[in-house]
C-alpha positions, 0 to 999 in steps of 0.5 A: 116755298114757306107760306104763313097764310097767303104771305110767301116768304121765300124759299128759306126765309130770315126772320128778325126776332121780337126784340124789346127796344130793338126791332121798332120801325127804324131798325126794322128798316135797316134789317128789311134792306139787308135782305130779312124776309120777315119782321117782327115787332118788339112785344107788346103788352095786352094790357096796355094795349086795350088800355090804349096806353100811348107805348103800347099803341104806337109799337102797332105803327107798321110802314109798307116798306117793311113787310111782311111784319108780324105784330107780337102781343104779349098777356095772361088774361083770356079776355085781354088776349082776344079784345088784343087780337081784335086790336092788331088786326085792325092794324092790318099786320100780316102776321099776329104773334104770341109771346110764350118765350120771354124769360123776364122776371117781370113778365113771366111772374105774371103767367105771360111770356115763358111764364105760360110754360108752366101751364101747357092747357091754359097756353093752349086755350089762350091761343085757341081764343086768340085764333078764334078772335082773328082773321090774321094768321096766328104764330107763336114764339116760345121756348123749349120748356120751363126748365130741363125737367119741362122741355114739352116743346114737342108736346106744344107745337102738336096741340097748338098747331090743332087750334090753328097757329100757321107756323112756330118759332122755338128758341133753343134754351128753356126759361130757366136758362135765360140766354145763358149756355148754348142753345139746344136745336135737337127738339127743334129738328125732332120738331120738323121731323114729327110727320104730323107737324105741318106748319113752318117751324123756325129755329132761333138761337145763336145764329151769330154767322152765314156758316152757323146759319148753313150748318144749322140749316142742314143738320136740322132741316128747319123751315127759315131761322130767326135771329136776334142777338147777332142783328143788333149793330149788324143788320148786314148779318142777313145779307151776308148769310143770303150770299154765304147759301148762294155761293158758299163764299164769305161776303166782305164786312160792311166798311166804314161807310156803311156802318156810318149811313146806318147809324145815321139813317137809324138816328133820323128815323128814330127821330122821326118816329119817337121825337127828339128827346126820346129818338136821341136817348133810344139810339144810345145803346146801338152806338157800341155795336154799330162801332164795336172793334174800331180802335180808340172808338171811346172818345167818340162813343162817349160823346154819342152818349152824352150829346143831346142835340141831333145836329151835333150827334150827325156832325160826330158821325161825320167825324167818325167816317173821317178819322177812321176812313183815313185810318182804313186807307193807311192800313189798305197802302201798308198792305200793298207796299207788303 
């Protein structure tokens, strides 16, 4: 059983990534029903948090159907970090999360995200005082190195677990590889093999399918897997692997139906939670992957893009199921008759 503090998480959890403008409470709640194990909010920045700026703030909202959830900060500054850990514990997350892995230019210029990879004793005296700042269970998420020459991943997950992180999350590509490139699990696995390590380790990067995720699995014996990337428009990733490692049998693809619900539970919770100005604009970069493949989707897209309107967005996706189920059924009789 992994264990982060007292929270269980199963036998080999799924983890969904911190993702910025992604993993906000409507998207969490699609994950968590595929079957995540844990969640993690998008990042947020310490500054705008002990400035209580409204953005930073409002990504603290946790719903009980969603956990267990860690709250991911990110900073540079001694004192923000702790008056931050101070803060997100106050909003009662099971986990609090560092970000050491964020390869943006605008944050890692600023010593935060990646940025700290630079800097191996001040990411170890920034996690000791946020660890000494809490009571909640400190993770961290980071990167392999700056660069090829820095990969000191190793070197990180030993001195951080002695100030006390509970578990680690380590994408395989440094800073300098962005997302570019395929990720490199080998230190990851060396990671979990160093008898001194003793926390969960969780492998993140380029798990794209249920047969990635087993042979990954096997062949570097991580604790549970994080993904990112391959949930967005697909929460049914997490599902699809659970059942792939039970039976060793490929689940279905969700159909039409399935994709359609979830873009409309999507857009009325986003609306819900951001207001209708904001949860209309914030759903539009979802629509390409939740339809990606459909054949002549576009005319359909542009208009989930351009309408305003929540009642004239929920009457298109109604369109979408129609037009595009009948299609579906046609195929289906053309492969019966065959």
């Amino acid at each position: 059983m992994v264990k982060i503090g007292n929270t269980e998480l199963g036998e080999f959890p799924l983890l969904l990534a911190p993702m910025e403008d992604v993993s906000d409470p409507p998207f969490r709640a699609l994950c968590k029903q595929q079957g995540c194990d844990m969640m993690y909010t998008e990042f947020i920045s310490v500054e705008g948090l002990i400035r209580d700026a409204t953005k930073s703030v409002q990504k603290l909202d946790i719903y009980d159907e969603e956990r267990p959830v860690g709250i991911q900060i990110f900073g540079a500054k001694l004192d923000s970090m702790m008056r931050a850990a101070e803060i997100v514990e106050e909003a009662k997350p099971e986990v609090l999360d560092i970000n050491y892995g964020c390869p943006v230019k605008k944050v890692v210029c600023r010593m935060a995200g990646a940025g700290i990879l630079q800097d191996l004793d001040m990411m170890v005296k920034l996690t000791k005082a946020v660890v000494d700042s809490t009571n909640l269970p400190v993770t961290v998420k980071t990167r392999l190195g700056w660069d090829d020459e820095t990969k000191y991943v190793d070197e990180v997950a030993e001195r951080l677990q002695d100030v006390g992180i509970k578990a680690i999350s380590i994408h395989g590509r440094t800073r300098k590889q962005m997302y570019k490139g395929e990720a490199d699990w080998t230190l990851i696995g060396k990671i979990k093999d160093n008898p001194r390590i003793h926390i969960p380790v969780f492998g993140n990067g380029d798990i794209n399918s249920p047969q990635k995720a087993k042979e990954y699995r096997e062949r570097y014996a991580v604790d549970g897997i994080m993904i990112g990337r391959a949930s967005i428009g697909n929460p049914w990733i997490f599902r699809e692997i659970k059942h792939f490692f039970k039976t060793g049998e490929i689940l279905a693809p969700p159909t039409l139906n399935e994709k359609v619900q979830a873009a409309r539970q999507h857009l009325t919770h986003s609306i819900e939670w951001k207001g209708v100005k904001l949860g209309v604009l914030e759903m539009r970069r979802h629509y390409t992957n939740y339809f990606r493949g459909l054949p002549n989707i576009k005319p359909f897209r542009m208009r989930l893009v351009t309408l305003h309107d929540p009642a004239e967005l929920f009457a298109v996706l109604d369109e979408i199921e129609t037009h595009f189920d009948g299609i579906e059924m046609m195929v289906q009789e053309v492969g019966l008759k065959k």
